[in-house]
C-alpha positions as a Markdown table, in Angstrom:
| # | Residue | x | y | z |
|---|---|---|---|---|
| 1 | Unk | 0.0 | 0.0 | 0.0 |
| 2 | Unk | 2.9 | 2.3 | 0.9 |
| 3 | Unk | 4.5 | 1.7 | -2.4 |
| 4 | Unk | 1.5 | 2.5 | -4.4 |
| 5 | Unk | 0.9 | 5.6 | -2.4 |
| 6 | Unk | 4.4 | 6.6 | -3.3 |
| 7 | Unk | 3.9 | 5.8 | -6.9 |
| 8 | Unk | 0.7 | 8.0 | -7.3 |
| 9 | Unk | 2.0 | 10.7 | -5.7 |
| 10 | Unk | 5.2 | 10.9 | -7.4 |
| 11 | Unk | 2.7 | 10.9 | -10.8 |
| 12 | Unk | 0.5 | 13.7 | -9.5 |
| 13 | Unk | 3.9 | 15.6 | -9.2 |
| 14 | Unk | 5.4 | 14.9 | -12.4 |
| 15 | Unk | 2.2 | 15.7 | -13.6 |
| 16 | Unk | 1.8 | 19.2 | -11.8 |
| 17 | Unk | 5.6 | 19.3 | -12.7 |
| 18 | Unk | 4.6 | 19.1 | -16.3 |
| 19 | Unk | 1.6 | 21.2 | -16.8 |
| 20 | Unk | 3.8 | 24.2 | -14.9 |
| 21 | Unk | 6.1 | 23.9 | -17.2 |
| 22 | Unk | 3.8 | 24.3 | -20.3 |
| 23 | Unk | 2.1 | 26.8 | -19.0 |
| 24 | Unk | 5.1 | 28.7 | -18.2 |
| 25 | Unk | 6.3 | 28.3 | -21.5 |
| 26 | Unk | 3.2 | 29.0 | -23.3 |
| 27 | Unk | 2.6 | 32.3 | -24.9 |
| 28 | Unk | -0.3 | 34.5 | -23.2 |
| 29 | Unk | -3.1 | 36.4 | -24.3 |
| 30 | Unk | -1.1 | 39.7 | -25.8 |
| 31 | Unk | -2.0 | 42.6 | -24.1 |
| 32 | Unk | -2.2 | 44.7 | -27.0 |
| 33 | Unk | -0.6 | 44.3 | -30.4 |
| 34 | Unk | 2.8 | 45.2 | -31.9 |
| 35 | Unk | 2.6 | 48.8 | -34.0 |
| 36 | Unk | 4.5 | 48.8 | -37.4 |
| 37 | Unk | 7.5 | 50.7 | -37.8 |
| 38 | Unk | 5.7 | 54.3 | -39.1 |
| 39 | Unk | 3.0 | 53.6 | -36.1 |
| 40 | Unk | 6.0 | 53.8 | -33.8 |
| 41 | Unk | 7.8 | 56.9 | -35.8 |
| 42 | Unk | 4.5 | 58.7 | -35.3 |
| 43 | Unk | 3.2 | 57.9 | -31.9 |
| 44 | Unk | 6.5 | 58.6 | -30.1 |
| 45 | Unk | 7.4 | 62.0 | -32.0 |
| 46 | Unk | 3.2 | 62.5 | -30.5 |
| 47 | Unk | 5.1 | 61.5 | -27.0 |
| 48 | Unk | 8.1 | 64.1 | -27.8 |
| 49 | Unk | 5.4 | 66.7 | -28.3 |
| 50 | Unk | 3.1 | 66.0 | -25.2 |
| 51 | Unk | 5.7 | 66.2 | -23.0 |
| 52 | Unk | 7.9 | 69.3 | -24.6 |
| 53 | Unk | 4.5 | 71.3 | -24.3 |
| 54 | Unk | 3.9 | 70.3 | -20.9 |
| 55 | Unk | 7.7 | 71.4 | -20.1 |
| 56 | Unk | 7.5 | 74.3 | -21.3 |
| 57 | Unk | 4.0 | 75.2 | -19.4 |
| 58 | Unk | 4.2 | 77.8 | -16.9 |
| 59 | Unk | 3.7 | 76.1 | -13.3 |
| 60 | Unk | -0.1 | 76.9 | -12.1 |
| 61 | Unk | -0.4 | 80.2 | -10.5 |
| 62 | Unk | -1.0 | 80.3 | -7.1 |
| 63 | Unk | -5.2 | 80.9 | -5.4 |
| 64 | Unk | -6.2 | 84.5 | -6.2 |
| 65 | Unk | -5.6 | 86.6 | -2.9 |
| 66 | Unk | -5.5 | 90.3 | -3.1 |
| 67 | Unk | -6.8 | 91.0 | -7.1 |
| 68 | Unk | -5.0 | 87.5 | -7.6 |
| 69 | Unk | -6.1 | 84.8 | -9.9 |
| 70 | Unk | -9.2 | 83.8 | -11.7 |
| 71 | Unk | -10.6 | 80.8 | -9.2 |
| 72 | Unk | -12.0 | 78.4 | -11.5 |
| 73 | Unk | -11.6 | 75.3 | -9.9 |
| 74 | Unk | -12.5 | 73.6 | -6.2 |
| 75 | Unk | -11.2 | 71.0 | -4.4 |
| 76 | Unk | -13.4 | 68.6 | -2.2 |
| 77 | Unk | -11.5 | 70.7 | 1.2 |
| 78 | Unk | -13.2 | 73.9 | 0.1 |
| 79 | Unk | -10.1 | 75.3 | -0.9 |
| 80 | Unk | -9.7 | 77.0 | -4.3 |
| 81 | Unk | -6.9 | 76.9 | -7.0 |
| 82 | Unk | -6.2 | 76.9 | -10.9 |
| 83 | Unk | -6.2 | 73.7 | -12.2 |
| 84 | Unk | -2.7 | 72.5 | -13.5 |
| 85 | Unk | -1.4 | 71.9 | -16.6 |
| 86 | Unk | -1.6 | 68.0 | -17.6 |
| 87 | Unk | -0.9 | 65.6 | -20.9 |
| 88 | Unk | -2.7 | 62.6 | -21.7 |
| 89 | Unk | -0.7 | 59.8 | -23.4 |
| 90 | Unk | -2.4 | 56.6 | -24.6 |
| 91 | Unk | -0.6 | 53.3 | -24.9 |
| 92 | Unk | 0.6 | 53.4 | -28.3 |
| 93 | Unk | 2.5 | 56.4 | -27.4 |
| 94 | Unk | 4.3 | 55.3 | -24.4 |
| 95 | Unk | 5.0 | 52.2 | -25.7 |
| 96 | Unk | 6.5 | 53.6 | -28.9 |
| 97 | Unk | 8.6 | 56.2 | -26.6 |
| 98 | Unk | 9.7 | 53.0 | -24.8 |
| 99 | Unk | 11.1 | 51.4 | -28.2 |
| 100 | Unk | 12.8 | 54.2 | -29.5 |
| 101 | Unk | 14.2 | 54.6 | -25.5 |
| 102 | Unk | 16.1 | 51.2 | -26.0 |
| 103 | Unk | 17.9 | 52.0 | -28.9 |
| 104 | Unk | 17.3 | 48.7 | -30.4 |
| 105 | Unk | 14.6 | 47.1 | -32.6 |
| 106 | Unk | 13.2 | 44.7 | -30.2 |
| 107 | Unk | 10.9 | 41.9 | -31.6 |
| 108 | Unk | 10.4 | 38.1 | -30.3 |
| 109 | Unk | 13.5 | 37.3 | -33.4 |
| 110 | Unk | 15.9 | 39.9 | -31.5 |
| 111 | Unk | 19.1 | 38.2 | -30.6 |
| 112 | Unk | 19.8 | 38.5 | -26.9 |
| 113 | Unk | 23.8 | 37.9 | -27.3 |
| 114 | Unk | 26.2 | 39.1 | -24.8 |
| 115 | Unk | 26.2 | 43.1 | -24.3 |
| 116 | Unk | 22.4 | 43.1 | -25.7 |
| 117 | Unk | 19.2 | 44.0 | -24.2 |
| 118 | Unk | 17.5 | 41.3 | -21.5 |
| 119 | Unk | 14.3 | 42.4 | -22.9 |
| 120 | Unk | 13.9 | 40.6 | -26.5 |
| 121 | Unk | 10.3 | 42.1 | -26.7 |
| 122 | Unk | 7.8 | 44.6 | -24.4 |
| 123 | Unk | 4.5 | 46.0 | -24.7 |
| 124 | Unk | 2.2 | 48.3 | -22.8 |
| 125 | Unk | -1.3 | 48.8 | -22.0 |
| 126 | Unk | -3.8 | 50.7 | -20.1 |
| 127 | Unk | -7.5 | 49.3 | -18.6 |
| 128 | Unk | -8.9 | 52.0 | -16.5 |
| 129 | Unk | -6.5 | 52.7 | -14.2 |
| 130 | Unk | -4.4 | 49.7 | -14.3 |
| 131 | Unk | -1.2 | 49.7 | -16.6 |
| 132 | Unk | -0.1 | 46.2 | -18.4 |
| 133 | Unk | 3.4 | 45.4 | -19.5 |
| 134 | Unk | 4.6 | 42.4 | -21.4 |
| 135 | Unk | 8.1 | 41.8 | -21.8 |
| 136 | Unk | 9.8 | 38.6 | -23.7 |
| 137 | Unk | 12.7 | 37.6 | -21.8 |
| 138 | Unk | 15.1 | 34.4 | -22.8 |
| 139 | Unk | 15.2 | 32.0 | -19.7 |
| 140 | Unk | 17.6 | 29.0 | -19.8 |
| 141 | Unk | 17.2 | 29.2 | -23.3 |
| 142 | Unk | 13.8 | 29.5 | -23.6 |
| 143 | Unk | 11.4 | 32.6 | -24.5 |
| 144 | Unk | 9.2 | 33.1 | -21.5 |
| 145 | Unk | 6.8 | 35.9 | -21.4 |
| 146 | Unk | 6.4 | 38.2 | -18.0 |
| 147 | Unk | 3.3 | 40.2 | -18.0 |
| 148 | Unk | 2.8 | 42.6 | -14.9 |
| 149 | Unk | -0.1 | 44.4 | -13.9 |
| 150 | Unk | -0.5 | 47.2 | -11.6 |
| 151 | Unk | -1.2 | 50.9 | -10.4 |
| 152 | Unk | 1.6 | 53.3 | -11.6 |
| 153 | Unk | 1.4 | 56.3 | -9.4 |
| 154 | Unk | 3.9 | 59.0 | -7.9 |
| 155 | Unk | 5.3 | 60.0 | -4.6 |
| 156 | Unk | 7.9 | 62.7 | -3.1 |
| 157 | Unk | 9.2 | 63.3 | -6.9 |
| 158 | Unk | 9.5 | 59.7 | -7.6 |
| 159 | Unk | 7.2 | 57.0 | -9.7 |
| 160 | Unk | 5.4 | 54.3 | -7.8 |
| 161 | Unk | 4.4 | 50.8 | -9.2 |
| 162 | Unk | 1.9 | 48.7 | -7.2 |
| 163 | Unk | 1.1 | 45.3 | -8.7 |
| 164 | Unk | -1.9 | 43.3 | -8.9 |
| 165 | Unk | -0.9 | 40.8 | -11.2 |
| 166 | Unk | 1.6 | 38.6 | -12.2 |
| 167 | Unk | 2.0 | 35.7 | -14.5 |
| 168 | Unk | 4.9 | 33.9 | -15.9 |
| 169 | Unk | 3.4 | 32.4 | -19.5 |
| 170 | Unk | -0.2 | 31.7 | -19.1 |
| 171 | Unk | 0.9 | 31.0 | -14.8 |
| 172 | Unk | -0.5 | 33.1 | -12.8 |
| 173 | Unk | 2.2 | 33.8 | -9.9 |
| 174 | Unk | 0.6 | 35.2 | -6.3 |
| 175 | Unk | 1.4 | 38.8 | -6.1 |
| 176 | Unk | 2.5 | 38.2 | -2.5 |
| 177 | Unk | 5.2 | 36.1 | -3.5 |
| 178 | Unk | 6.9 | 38.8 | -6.2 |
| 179 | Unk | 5.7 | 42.1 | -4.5 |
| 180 | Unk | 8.6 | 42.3 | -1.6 |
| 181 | Unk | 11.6 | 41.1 | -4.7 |
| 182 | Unk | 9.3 | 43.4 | -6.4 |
| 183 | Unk | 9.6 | 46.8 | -4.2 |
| 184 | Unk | 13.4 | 45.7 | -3.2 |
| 185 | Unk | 14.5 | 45.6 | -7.1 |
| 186 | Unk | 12.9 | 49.2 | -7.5 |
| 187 | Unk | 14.4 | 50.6 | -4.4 |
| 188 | Unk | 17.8 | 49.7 | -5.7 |
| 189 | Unk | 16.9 | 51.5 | -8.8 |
| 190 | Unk | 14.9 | 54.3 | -7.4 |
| 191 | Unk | 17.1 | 56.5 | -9.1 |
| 192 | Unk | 15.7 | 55.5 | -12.4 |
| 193 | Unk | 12.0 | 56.5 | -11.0 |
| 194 | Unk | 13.1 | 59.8 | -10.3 |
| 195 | Unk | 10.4 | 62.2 | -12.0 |
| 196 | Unk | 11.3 | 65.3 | -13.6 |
| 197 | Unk | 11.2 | 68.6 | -11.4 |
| 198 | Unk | 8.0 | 69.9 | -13.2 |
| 199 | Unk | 6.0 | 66.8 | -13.1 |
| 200 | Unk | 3.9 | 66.6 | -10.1 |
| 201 | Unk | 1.7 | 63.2 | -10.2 |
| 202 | Unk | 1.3 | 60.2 | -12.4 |
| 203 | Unk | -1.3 | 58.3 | -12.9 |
| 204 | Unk | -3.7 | 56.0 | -15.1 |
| 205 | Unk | -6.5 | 56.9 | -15.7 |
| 206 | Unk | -9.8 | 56.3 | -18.4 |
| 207 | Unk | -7.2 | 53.9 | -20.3 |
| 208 | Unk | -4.6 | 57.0 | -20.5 |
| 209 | Unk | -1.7 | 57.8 | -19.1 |
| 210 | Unk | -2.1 | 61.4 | -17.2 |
| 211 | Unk | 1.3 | 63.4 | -16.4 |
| 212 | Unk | 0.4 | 66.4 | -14.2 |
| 213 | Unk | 2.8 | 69.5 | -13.7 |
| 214 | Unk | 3.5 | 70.7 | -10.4 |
């Protein structure tokens, strides 16, 4: 009895063993599709624009005191301010940016040799206010997909990421499990995350990508 015990559960784990791995390995749902090379050319000189304008926007004037300020806008405290200056950037954008940011052509053909990008393929997308990115990485020579979901946000000059999902292939890893490596990995590169002086929040919003000025 003991030895057939042992035998079935050695099965049910190659088994679990087994579908893992496929699913792992298989390719997911893409989170949006890849843009052609004049969709790219086009949407990240739009992202070049956006933020150039917002840039050179001059910083909302303060509440109107003495013969100050029009007040045309109230906050839920009562208080009264202009509204500020903001950009809104859809996913085709930013992830065209992002391409032309890596100074490579990166497709699921790219050839990760040594000195190359880690990253042999990324998208973004925006649902609401969640923000999706899918990124092709080779894995003990294998193409694995990572896809990451989450709440990009800002705080004290810096850009926040909060996940809410995560899945390795079509395996859907516990966020609890990745979150701590998670916040640890963008601590050590919190530099990166630092936020230009005259943005002031980041957020996602309606499916769009909102950049406020300060």
């Amino acid at each position: 009895m003991k030895i057939k015990l042992w035998t079935i559960i050695r099965i049910a784990t190659l088994l679990v063993s087994v579908v893992t791995l496929v699913l792992v390995l298989k390719k997911p749902e893409p989170v949006t599709q890849p843009q052609n090379p004049a969709a790219v050319a086009a949407n990240a000189q739009s992202f070049q624009e956006k933020m150039q304008q917002l840039a050179q926007t001059a910083p909302a004037p303060p509440p109107r005191g003495n013969g100050g300020y029009q007040i045309i806008a109230s906050s839920d405290s009562g208080t009264t301010s202009e509204p500020k200056a903001e950009v809104h950037l859809s996913s085709q954008e930013v992830a065209a940016a992002l391409a032309q940011s890596t100074g490579a052509d990166l497709s699921p053909n790219s050839n990760v040799g040594a000195g190359a990008p880690a990253i042999k393929d990324q998208r973004v997308a925006f649902d609401g206010d969640v923000v999706r990115g899918q990124f092709l990485a080779e894995v003990a020579g294998k193409d694995v997909w990572v896809t990451v979901s989450g709440h990009l946000g800002s705080k004290d000059g810096y850009a926040t990421f909060d996940p809410t999902e995560f899945k390795v292939g079509d395996l859907a890893v516990p966020v609890s499990l990745v979150n701590p490596a998670l916040q640890k990995k963008l601590a050590e590169q919190r530099d990166q995350l630092k936020l230009p002086d005259y943005i002031g929040e980041v957020r996602v919003e309606n499916g769009e990508l909102v950049i406020q000025r300060r």
